[in-house]
Each structure stands twice: as structure tokens, then as C-alpha cells.
C-alpha positions as CSV (number, residue, x, y, z in Angstrom):
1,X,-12.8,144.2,37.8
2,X,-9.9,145.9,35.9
3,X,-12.4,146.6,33.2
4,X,-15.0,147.8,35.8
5,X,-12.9,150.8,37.2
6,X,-11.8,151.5,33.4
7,X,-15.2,152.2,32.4
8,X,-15.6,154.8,35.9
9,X,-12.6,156.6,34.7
10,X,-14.5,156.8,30.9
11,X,-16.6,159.3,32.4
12,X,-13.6,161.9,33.5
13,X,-11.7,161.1,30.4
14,X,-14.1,162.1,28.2
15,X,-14.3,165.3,30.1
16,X,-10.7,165.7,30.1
17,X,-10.8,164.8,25.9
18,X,-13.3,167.6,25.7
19,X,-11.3,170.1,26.8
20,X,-8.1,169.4,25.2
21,X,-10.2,170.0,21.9
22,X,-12.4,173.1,23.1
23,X,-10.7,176.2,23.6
24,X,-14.0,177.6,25.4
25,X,-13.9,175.2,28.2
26,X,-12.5,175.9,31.5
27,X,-10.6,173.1,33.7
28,X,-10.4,173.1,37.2
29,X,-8.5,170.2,39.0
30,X,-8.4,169.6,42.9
31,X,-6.5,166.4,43.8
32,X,-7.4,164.1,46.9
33,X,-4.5,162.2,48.7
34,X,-5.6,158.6,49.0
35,X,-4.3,158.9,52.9
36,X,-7.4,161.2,53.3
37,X,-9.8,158.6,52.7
38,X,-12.6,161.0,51.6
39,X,-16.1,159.9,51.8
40,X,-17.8,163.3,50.8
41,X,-16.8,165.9,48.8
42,X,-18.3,169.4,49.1
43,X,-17.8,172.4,46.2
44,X,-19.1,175.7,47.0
45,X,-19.7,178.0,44.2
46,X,-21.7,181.6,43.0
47,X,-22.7,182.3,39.0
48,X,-22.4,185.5,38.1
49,X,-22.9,185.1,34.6
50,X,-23.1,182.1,32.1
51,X,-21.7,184.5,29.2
52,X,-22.6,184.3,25.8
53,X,-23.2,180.7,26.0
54,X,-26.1,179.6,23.7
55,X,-26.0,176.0,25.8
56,X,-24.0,176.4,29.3
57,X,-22.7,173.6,31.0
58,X,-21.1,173.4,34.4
59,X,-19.9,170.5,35.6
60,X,-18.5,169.1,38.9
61,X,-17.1,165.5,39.5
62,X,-15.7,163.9,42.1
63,X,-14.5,160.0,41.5
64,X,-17.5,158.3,39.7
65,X,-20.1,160.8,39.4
66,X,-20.7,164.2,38.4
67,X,-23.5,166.8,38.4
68,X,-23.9,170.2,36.0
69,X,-25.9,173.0,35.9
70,X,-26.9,173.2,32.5
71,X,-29.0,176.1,31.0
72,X,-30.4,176.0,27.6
73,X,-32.1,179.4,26.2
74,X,-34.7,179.6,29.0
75,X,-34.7,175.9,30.6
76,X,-32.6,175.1,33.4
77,X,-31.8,172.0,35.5
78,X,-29.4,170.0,37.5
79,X,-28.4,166.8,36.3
80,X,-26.6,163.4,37.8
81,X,-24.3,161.6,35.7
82,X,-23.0,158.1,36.0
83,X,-21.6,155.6,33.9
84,X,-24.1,153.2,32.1
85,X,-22.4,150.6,33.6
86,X,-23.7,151.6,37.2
87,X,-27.1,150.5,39.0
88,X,-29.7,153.2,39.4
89,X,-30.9,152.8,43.5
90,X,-32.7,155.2,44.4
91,X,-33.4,158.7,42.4
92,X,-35.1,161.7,44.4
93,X,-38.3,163.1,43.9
94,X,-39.4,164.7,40.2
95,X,-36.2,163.5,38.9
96,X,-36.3,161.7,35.8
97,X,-33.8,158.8,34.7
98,X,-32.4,159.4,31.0
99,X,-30.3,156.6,29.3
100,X,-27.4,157.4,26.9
101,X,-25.1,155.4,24.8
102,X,-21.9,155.8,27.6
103,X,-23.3,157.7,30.4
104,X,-26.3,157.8,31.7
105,X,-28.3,160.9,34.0
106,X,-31.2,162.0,36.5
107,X,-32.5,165.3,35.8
108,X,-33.8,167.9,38.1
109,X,-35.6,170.8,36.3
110,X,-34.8,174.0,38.6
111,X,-34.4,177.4,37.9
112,X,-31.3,177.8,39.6
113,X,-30.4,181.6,39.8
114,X,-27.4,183.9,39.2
115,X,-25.4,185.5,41.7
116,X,-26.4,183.1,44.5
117,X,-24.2,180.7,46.3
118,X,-24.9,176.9,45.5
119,X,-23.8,173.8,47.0
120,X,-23.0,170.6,45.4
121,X,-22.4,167.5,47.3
122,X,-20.7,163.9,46.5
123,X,-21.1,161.0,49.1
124,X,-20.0,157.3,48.8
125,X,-19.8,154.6,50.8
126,X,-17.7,151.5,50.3
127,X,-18.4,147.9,50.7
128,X,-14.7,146.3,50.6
129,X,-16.0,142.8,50.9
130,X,-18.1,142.5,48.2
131,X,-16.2,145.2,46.4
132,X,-18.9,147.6,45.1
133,X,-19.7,151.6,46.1
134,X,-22.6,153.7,46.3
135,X,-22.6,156.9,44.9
136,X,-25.2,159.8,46.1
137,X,-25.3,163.5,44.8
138,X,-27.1,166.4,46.6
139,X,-27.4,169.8,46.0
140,X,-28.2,172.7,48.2
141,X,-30.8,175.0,47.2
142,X,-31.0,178.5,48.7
143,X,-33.6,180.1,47.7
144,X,-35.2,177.2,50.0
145,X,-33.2,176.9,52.2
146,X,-33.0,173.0,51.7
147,X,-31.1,170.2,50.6
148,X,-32.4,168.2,47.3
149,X,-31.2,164.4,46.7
150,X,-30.7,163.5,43.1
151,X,-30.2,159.9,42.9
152,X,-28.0,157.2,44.3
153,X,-25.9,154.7,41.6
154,X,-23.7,151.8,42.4
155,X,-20.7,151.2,41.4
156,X,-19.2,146.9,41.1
157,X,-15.4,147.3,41.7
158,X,-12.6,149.1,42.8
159,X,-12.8,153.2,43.2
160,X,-10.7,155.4,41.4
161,X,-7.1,155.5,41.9
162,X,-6.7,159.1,41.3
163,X,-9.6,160.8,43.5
164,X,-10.1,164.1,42.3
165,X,-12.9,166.9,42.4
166,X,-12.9,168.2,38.8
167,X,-14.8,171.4,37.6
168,X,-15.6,172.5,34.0
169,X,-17.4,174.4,32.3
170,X,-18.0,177.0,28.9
171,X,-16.7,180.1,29.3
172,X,-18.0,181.9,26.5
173,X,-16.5,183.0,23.3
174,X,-17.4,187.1,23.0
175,X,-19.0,187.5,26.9
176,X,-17.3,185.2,29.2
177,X,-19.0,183.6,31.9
178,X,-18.2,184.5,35.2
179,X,-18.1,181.6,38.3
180,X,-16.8,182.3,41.8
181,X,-15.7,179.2,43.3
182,X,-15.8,179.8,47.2
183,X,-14.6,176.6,48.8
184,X,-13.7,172.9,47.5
185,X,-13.8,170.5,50.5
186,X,-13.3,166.9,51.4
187,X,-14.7,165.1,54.2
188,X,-12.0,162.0,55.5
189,X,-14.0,159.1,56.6
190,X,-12.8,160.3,60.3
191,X,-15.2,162.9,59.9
192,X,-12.5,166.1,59.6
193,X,-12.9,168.3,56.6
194,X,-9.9,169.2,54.2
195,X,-10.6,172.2,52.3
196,X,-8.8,171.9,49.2
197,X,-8.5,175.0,47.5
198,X,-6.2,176.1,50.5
199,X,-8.5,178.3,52.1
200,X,-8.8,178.6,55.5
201,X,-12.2,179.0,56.4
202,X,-14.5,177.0,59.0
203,X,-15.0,173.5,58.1
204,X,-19.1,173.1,56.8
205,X,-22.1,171.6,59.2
206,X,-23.9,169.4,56.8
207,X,-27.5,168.7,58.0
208,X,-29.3,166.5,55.2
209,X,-32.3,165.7,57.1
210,X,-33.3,169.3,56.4
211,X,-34.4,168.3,53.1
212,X,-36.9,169.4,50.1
213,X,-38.9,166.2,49.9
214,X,-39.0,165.1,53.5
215,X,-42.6,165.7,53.4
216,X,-43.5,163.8,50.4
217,X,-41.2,161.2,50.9
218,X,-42.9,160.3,54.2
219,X,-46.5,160.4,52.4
220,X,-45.4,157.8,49.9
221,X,-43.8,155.4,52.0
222,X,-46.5,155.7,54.3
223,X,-48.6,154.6,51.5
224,X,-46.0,151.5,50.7
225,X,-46.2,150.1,54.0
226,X,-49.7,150.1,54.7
227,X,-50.2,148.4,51.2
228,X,-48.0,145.6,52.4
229,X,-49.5,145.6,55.7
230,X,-53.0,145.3,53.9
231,X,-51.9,142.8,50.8
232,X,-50.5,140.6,53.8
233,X,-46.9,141.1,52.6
234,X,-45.7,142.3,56.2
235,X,-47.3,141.0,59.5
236,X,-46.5,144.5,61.1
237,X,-50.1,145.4,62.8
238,X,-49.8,148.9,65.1
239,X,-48.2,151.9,65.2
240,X,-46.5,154.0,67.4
241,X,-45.4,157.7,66.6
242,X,-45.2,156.5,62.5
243,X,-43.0,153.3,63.1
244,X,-44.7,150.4,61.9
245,X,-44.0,147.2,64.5
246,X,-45.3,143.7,66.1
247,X,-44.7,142.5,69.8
248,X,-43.0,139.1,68.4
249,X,-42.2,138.1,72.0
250,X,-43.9,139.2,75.1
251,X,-41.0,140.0,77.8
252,X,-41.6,140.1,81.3
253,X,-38.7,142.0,82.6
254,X,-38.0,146.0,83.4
255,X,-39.5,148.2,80.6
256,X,-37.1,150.1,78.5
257,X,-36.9,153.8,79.0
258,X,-35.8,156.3,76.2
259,X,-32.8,157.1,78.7
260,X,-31.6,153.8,79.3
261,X,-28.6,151.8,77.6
262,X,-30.0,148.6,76.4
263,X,-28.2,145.3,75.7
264,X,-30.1,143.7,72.2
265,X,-29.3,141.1,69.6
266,X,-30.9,142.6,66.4
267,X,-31.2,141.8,62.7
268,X,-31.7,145.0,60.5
269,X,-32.4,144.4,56.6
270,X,-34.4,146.4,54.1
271,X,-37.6,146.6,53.6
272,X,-37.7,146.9,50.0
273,X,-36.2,143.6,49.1
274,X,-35.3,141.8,52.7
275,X,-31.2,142.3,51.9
276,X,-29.5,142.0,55.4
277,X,-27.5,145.1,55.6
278,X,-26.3,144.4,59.8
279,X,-26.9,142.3,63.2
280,X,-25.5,140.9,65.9
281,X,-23.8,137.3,65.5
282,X,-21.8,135.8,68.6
283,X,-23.0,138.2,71.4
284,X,-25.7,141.3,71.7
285,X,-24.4,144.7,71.3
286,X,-24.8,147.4,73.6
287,X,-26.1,151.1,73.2
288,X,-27.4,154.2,74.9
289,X,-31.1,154.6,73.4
290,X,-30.9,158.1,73.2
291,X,-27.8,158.4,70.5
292,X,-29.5,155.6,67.9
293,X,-32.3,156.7,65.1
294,X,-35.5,157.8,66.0
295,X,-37.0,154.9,65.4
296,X,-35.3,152.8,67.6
297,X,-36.0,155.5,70.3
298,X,-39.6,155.6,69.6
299,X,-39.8,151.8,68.9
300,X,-37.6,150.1,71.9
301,X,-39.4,151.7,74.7
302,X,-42.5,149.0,73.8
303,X,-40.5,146.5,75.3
304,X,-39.8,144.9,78.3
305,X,-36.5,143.0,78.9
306,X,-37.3,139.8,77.6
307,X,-39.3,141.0,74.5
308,X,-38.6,141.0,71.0
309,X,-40.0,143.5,68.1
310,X,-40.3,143.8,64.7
311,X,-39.9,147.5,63.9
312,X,-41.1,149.1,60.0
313,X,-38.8,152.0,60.0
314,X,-40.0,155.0,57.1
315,X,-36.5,156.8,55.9
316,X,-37.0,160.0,57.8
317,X,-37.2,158.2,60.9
318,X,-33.9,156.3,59.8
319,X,-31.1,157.4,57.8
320,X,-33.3,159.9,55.8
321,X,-31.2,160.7,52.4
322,X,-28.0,160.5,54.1
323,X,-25.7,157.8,52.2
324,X,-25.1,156.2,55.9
325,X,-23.9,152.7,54.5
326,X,-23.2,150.9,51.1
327,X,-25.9,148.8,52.0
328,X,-28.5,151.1,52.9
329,X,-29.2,153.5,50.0
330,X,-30.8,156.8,50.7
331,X,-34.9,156.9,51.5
332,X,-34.5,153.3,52.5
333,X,-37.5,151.7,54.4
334,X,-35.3,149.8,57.6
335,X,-36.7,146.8,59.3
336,X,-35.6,145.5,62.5
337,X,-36.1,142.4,64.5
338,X,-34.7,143.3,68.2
339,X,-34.6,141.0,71.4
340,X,-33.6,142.9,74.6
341,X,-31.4,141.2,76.7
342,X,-31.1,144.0,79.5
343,X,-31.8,147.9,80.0
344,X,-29.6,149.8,82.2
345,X,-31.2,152.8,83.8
346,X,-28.3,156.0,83.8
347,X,-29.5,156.8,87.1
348,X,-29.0,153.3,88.6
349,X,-26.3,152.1,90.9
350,X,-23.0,150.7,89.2
């Protein structure tokens, strides 16, 4: 384990080694009390100018990951790197996985622009049983107005001891490169923001569902399920609204309405490879319909108090790219198998 989180710190050392040596980069370090608890980490930033820089490089890390803007004569992209050490889950759409001898990296090819405001963003979740964490990085793009997802790694072990958002990057040796950094924020897993380069500005409204591939995404899973529905490798068999599902029990109680609060045992796991990532164990849990995914909301409502359903969840209908769990992973296909034990009207008597 020791030697785990040695090899995460590798990747911040390096950078750290780099600059030590090279007069022409610029360090930047924002630390994050442990008693915050961060689970995302927002930095807010405008180029200006990349100087005289034949290859520029700018590079933002927070705990295990880090992405950079890089810009080589005329090619430009936006690149995820991890450790070599880490598992590859999930990488977003025309991103492409390159290996290397310590650190590994997805590249996005984009055009990214000068004198606009980007956003880069850093979210982990942490399994403490089995001791690993998921790593995701997102960028904003605003010349479209949407969010990107770059990949998703996971990490075996303990997290860094030192959480820290650290920016670098070539400032130029004749023409110097010119970066406004607007806001450095990190998100406590309370949900309160901390903006950490003591600035006191409105904390950000993060909506990842508004994202580039949502679309596409949507088309290929589409595409996945109905394959397994058609090679018999899921006994899913209708359709409602774009969740997949099958009646596996016939109920003969009070049909659920979207409004309602229903009472269910459940057992949700992915679709992908059957993992179990939640359910219910020594009694049903209780929610209101209307505050759970869409596809519960579109999918429970099918039932009748008494029933059961499998329900084929596509990601956009789910958890979309949000890094909602260490267990589910962005674009994650959900299934559930739900019983409903009771449904409770909110216009019924107490």
C-alpha cells in the first residue's frame, strides 16, 4: 500500500524536480486542509499568450491526476495524465489512451483559444473499504458552451497526504507567456466550496449533464444494449421512454405514480460487468420518486405494489459523466432489480 501512494506522489515530484532545474517554468501551489475533505477541485483560468514557447505546456494537478494544455507549433490538445500504475475506466469520446514509461495519458485534440476563460475540473470518489479511488477530469469548453469528460483512472490505496492543486507551466525565455488565473476552488464532500486563492467571489454551479457527447454517448450505448438484448446476454424485452426493463413479478397492489414516495428493496450493479455497486440488505429503503434518476422515475411507475422490475439504465438517464460513486464510473450503463413494497401518494391522509 505504502508503495502504492509512493508511486501517486511520483507524478507531482517529477513536476516539482522539473522545476527546480528549469528556470522557465512557473510554480503555482494551492494547499487543501485535510479537514476539508475535498472531493472536486475547480481552477479557472484565461491565456493571454503562450510566449515564445516553441512547445507550451500548462499543467494543473490536483492529488493523483493532472491535465495540460499543450500546444505544439500549430497542434493543440488537452491531455489526462495518471500514473501507469492506475486502471484506465472509462475515457470520453475521441480521446485516445497513450502509454508511457512512468505516466501514462488520454488526449483530446482541441483547438483551445487564447484570451478565453477555461475550466478544468478534478473529481474523486473514495471507496474506504476496499481502499481504492476513482479519479475523473473534465474540462469546460466555451466556445461550446459544454462540458467534455476525458477519462476516469483508478487509483488502489491510500490518497495523498498532502492534497494540493498545483499549476505549472513555460513561461517563455524572450516573450513570456501570459495566464490569468481567475479562481482555484475546492468542493468539501459537504457540498460547500472553498475558494482557495482567497478570493471572494460566488461559489460555482457545476452542471455536467450539459455535456459535449451526451448525444453520442446515448447512440452507442443504445447500440450495446440492444446487442445484448439480441445475442441473449440480457432478458430485458420493452422499452419505456429509453430505459430498457422486464416485469419480473406481476404486482397486484396500487400503481406507482411519479409523485409518490415508494418503499423498495433494490439491487443496483453495472451493466458492463454485473459488479454490485448498492442495495438494500435487512429492510427496504424509502424515497420520494421525484428526487431519484430519471430512470427510476420513468421506470418505477410500471409497477404496481407487489411487482418487481429489472430496469437497463443508459448513463444519461443515470449518473451521466458525473463521478457519483467509486463504484460507478462515469457513462456507466446501471441495472436495477426493484421490488416495491408500498407507494405513498403526497396527497394522501397521514
Amino acid at each position: 500500500m505504502k508503495r502504492i501512494w509512493n508511486l501517486s506522489l511520483l507524478i507531482f515530484l517529477t513536476f516539482n524536480l522539473n522545476a527546480q532545474k528549469d528556470k522557465n517554468l512557473i510554480q503555482h501551489d494551492y494547499p487543501i486542509s485535510t479537514d476539508l475533505r475535498a472531493v472536486q477541485f475547480l481552477t479557472e483560468f484565461s491565456l493571454k499568450s503562450i510566449g515564445d514557447n516553441k512547445r507550451f505546456e500548462l499543467n494543473i494537478s490536483s492529488e493523483s491526476i493532472s491535465i495540460e494544455f499543450v500546444a505544439k507549433k500549430k497542434k493543440k490538445s488537452i491531455e489526462l495524465n495518471y500514473s501507469n500504475t492506475y486502471k484506465l475506466l472509462e475515457k470520453g469520446m475521441d480521446c485516445k489512451e497513450v502509454s508511457g514509461t512512468l505516466l501514462n495519458k488520454v488526449v483530446f485534440k482541441y483547438p483551445w483559444q487564447m484570451n478565453t476563460e477555461y475550466k478544468v475540473l478534478i473529481a474523486k470518489a473514495v471507496d474506504t473499504t476496499n481502499m481504492f479511488t476513482i479519479y475523473s477530469g473534465y474540462i469546460w469548453l466555451p466556445e461550446l458552451s459544454k462540458w467534455k469528460f476525458l477519462a476516469c483512472t483508478k487509483m488502489s490505496g491510500t490518497v495523498s497526504a498532502f492534497p494540493r492543486t498545483t499549476i505549472q507551466y513555460n513561461k517563455g525565455k524572450k516573450i513570456q507567456s501570459e495566464i490569468t488565473f481567475n479562481n482555484v476552488w475546492a468542493q468539501s464532500i459537504n457540498g460547500s466550496w472553498k475558494n482557495l486563492s482567497n478570493e471572494n467571489k460566488t461559489a460555482p454551479i457545476i452542471n455536467l449533464n450539459n455535456n459535449l457527447d451526451s448525444a453520442a454517448q446515448r447512440n452507442q450505448e443504445i447500440k450495446f444494449i440492444e446487442r445484448a438484448i439480441n445475442s441473449g446476454k440480457t432478458d430485458v424485452k420493452s422499452n419505456e421512454q429509453g430505459v430498457y426493463y422486464t416485469m419480473m413479478k406481476e404486482g397486484n397492489g396500487k400503481q406507482v405514480n411519479i409523485n409518490d414516495t415508494v418503499t423498495v428493496n433494490y439491487k443496483g450493479y453495472l451493466f458492463s460487468n454485473g459488479e454490485v455497486f448498492d442495495e438494500t440488505k435487512t429492510k427496504p429503503a424509502t424515497f420520494p420518486l421525484m428526487r431519484l434518476i430519471k430512470g427510476w422515475q420513468i421506470g418505477i411507475p410500471l409497477c404496481k405494489v407487489g411487482g418487481k422490475i429489472k430496469l437497463v439504465i443508459p448513463s444519461d438517464m443515470a449518473y451521466s459523466i458525473r463521478t457519483r460513486s467509486p463504484k460507478i464510473p462515469p457513462n456507466s450503463i446501471l441495472v436495477f432489480e426493484i421490488e416495491v413494497i408500498e407507494t405513498k401518494s403526497p396527497f394522501s391522509a397521514n
